[in-house]
N, C-alpha and C positions, 0 to 999 in steps of 0.2 A: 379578373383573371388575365394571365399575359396570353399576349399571340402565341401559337406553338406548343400549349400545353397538350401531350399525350397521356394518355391512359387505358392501360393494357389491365385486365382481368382476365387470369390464366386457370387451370385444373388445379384443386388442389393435390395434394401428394401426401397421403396418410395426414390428412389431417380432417375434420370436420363438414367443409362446405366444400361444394365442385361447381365452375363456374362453363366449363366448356364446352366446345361449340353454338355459340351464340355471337354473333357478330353483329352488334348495332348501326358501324358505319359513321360515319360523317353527319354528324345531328344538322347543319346548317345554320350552326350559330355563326355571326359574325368575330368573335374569336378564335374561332377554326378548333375546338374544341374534337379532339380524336376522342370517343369509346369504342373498345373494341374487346373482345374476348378472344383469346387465343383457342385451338384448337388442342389437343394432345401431342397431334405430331409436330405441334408449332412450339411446344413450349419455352426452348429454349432463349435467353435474351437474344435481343436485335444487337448488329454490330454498333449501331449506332448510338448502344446507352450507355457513355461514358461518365455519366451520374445520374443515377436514380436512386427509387426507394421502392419498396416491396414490402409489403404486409403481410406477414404471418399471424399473425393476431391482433385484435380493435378490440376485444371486452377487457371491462373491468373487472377487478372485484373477483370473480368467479367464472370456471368457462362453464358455457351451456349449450351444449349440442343438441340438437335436437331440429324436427321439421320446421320449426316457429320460428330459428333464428338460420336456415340454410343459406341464403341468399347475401347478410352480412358477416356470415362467421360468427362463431362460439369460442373462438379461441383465444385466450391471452393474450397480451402486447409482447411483440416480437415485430423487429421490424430490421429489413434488408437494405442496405443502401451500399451503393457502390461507386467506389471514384476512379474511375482507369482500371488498372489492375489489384486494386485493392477491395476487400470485402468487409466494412466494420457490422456490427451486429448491436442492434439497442435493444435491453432486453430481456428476457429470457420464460417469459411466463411458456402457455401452453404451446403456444404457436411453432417456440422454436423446435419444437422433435419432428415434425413436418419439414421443417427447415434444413434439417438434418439430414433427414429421409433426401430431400429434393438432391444435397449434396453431393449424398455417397451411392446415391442413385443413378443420377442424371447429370453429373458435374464431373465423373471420376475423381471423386474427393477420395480416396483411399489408397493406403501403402504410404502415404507421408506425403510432406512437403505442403501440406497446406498451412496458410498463416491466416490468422483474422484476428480482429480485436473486438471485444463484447463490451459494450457500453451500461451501465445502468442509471437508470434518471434514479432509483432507490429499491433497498430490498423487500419491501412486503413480499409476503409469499405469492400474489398471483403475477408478480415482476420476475420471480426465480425460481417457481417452483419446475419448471420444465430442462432447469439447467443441468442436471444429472441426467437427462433422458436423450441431449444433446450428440451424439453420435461419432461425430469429427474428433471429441475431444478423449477416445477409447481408445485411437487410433495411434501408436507409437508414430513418431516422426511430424507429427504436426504440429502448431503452436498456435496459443490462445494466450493474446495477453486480456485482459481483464480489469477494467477500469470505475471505479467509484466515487464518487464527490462529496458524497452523503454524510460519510461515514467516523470521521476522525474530528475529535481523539480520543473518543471512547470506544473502538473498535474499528478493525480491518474490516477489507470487503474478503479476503484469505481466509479471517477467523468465520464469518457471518458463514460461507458458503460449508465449509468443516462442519458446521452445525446444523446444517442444511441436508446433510448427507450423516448425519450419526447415530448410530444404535441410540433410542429404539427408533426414532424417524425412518431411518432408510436402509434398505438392509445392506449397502454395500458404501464403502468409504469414500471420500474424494481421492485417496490414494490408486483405486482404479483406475481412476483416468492415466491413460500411458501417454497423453499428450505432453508437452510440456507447456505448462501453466504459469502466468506471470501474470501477478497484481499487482496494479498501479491505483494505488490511494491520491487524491488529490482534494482541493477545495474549491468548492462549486463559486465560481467566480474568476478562476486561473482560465487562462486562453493554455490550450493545449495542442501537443505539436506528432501529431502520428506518423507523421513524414510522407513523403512521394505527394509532395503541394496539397496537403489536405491539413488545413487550419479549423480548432474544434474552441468556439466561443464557451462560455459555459455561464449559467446562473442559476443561483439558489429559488427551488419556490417553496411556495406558502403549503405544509405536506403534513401531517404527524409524522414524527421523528425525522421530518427532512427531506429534501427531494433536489436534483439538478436537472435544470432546462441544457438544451444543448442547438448550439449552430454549424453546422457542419458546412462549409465554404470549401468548394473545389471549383477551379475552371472558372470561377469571375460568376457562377453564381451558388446560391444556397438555399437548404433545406433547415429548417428548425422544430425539433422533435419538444412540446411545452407538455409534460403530465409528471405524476400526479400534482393539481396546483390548486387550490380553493382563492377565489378573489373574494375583496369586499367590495362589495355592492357601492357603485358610485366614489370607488377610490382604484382608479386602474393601478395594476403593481407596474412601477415602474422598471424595475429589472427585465419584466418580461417583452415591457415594449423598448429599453436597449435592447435587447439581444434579438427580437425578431425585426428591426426597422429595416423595411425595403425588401426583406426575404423574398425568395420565390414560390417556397412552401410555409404553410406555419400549420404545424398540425399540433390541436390542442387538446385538453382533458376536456371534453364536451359531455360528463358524465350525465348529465340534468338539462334540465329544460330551467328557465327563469320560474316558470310557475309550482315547479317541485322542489329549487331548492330551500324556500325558508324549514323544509321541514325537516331538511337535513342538513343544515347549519352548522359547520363544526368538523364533518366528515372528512372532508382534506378532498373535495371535487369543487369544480366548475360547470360552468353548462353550456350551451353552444352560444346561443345570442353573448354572453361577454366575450367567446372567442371573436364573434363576427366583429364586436367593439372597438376591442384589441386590433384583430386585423385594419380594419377601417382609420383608426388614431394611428397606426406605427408604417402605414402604404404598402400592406404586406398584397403579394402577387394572388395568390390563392390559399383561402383560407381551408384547411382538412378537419372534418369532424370526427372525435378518436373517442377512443377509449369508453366504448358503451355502455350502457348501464345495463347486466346481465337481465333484469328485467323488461327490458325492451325488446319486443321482438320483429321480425321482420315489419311488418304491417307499422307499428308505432315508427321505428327506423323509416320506413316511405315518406310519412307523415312529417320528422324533421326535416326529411330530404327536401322537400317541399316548400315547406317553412324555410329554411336557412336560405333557398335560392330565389325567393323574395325579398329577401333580408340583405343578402350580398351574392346578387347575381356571379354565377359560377364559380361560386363553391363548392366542394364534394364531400361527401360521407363514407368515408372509409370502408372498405369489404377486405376482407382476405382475398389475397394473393391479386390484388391492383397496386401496378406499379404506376407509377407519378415518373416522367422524365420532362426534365425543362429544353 
C-alpha cells in the first residue's frame, strides 16, 4: 500500500448498511493507513478529495440485506469517483438509488444543471437494475451521458436500458426520465476522453456476453475499476495486467475464494487471491476486494479480510459507502 492512503466509511443514506459514528483512528501502521468513519453531521466530502472513489455497492449477483451482511453492505455495484469537479458514476445496480438519495438530498442536486457520466463494465441485471430508480435522472435540466464497451454490434447500451424499463418489466418507460440522456457506445479497448484532464483506459474481460475493465487517470494518479472477469488458473489475462500496471487502486471481481472456485468454473467470476496475484505481477498500490458473493456474509467477509492481509499486506475489502482517496 502507498504512503497516504485514506479511507473514510460514512452513514449510509436510504440504502442497506449504516456505518456511523465509529471512529477508529490511526491504526499505527507504518504506512500511515487512515480508517475512520464519519459521523452524520460530517458527512459531507473533505475539501481535499480532488479524486476519489465511493462505494455504493460491493455485492454480486443479487443484493441481500439483511443483519448477516450490515457491516459490508447488501447492495449492488455502484460505485462514485470524482475528479475536481466532475462526478462519473460506474454502474448502476442497487446501490445507485442511495446514490441518488445522497444527491438530491445532501448535494442540492435538484432544479437542473447537474452533469455526470454513468460508466458500465456490462449490463446483467444486478449492473442496471437500479438505473430507473436513479433520481437525478427525473430531473428536467440535468444530464447523463451514459457510456458502454460491451455492447456492439449486436446492440446499443440505448436499446439494452429501453428494455430494461418496458411493459411488462417496468411500469414506466425510459421516456420518463426528463433528464437528458446521451449514449455513448464504444469498444472495450478505445482509451476514452470525458474531458476536464480525466483519461479513461479501457479493456475487455473474460464475462458471459462481455464485460470492460476501466482505468480512470486524473491528477498523475489512478483508480481501476476490474469486474465482472473470470481468470484461468495459472495463465494471468494479460489485458488486465496492461491496464492496471502501477495503479494506485485496482479493485477487483473477488467473487470466490481459490478453494470455491473449481465448482464454479465457467460463471464469469474471480476470487480474491488471483486479484492479490494480479496486483503483486502488475506493482499495483492497493489491491480492493469487490464484488461479493451474496452468500458471504459479514463473519465469512472478516475472515477474507484476514486472509488477503496476510496475502498482500494492506489490502482492503470493500464496504459501502468507504471512500478510497490517494
Amino acid at each position: 500500500m502507498k504512503p497516504g492512503l485514506r479511507i473514510v466509511i460514512g452513514p449510509a443514506v436510504g440504502g442497506i448498511s449504516a456505518f456511523s459514528h465509529i471512529v477508529f483512528g490511526w491504526n499505527g501502521r507504518a504506512d500511515g493507513r487512515h480508517i475512520m468513519a464519519l459521523s452524520d453531521k460530517a458527512w459531507g466530502l473533505s475539501d481535499n478529495q480532488d479524486f476519489y472513489v465511493r462505494f455504493w455497492g460491493v455485492r454480486g449477483s443479487i443484493a441481500c440485506p439483511g443483519e448477516k451482511t450490515m457491516r459490508y453492505g447488501g447492495n449492488t455495484s455502484c460505485l462514485e469517483v470524482g475528479c475536481g469537479d466532475r462526478l462519473l458514476i460506474f454502474d448502476a445496480g442497487t446501490g445507485i438509488h442511495a446514490f441518488g438519495a445522497d444527491l438530491t438530498s445532501n448535494r442540492g442536486v435538484v432544479g437542473g444543471g447537474f452533469k455526470t457520466d454513468l460508466f458500465f463494465t456490462h449490463t446483467h441485471f444486478d449492473h442496471i437494475c437500479g438505473f430507473p430508480f436513479f433520481a437525478p435522472a427525473f430531473d428536467p435540466g440535468n444530464e447523463v451521458r451514459i457510456w458502454a464497451g460491451h455492447l456492439l454490434p449486436e446492440r446499443t447500451v440505448r436499446e439494452v436500458l429501453i428494455y430494461l424499463m418496458m411493459d411488462p418489466l417496468f411500469p414506466i418507460p425510459i421516456d420518463t426520465m426528463r433528464a437528458k440522456l446521451e449514449f455513448e457506445d464504444f469498444q472495450a479497448g478505445d482509451t476514452l476522453d470525458p474531458g476536464d484532464g480525466i483519461t479513461m483506459r479501457t479493456a475487455p474481460l473474460n464475462h458471459p456476453n462481455r464485460a470492460t475493465g476501466y482505468r480512470i487517470e486524473y491528477g498523475g494518479k489512478s483508480i481501476c475499476y476490474v469486474t465482472d472477469t473470470e481468470h484461468v488458473p495459472g495463465e494471468p489475462d494479460e489485458n488486465i495486467l496492461k491496464l492496471i500496471e502501477g495503479t494506485d487502486y485496482f479493485i477487483y471481481d473477488s467473487t470466490y475464494t481459490d478453494a470455491e472456485y473449481p465448482e464454479r468454473k465457467g460463471w464469469g467470476h474471480s476470487t480474491w487471491q488471483e486479484g492479490a496475484r494480479l496486483a503483486d505481477m502488475a506493482n499495483v498500490g492497493t489491491f480492493v476486494v469487490f464484488h461479493h458473493d451474496p452468500d458471504h456474509d459479514d463473519e465469512f467477509m472478516d475472515a477474507i479480510a484476514s486472509d488477503v492481509e496476510k496475502t498482500r499486506p494492506g489490502s482492503i475489502v470493500a464496504r459501502e459507502n468507504m471512500v478510497l482517496t490517494p
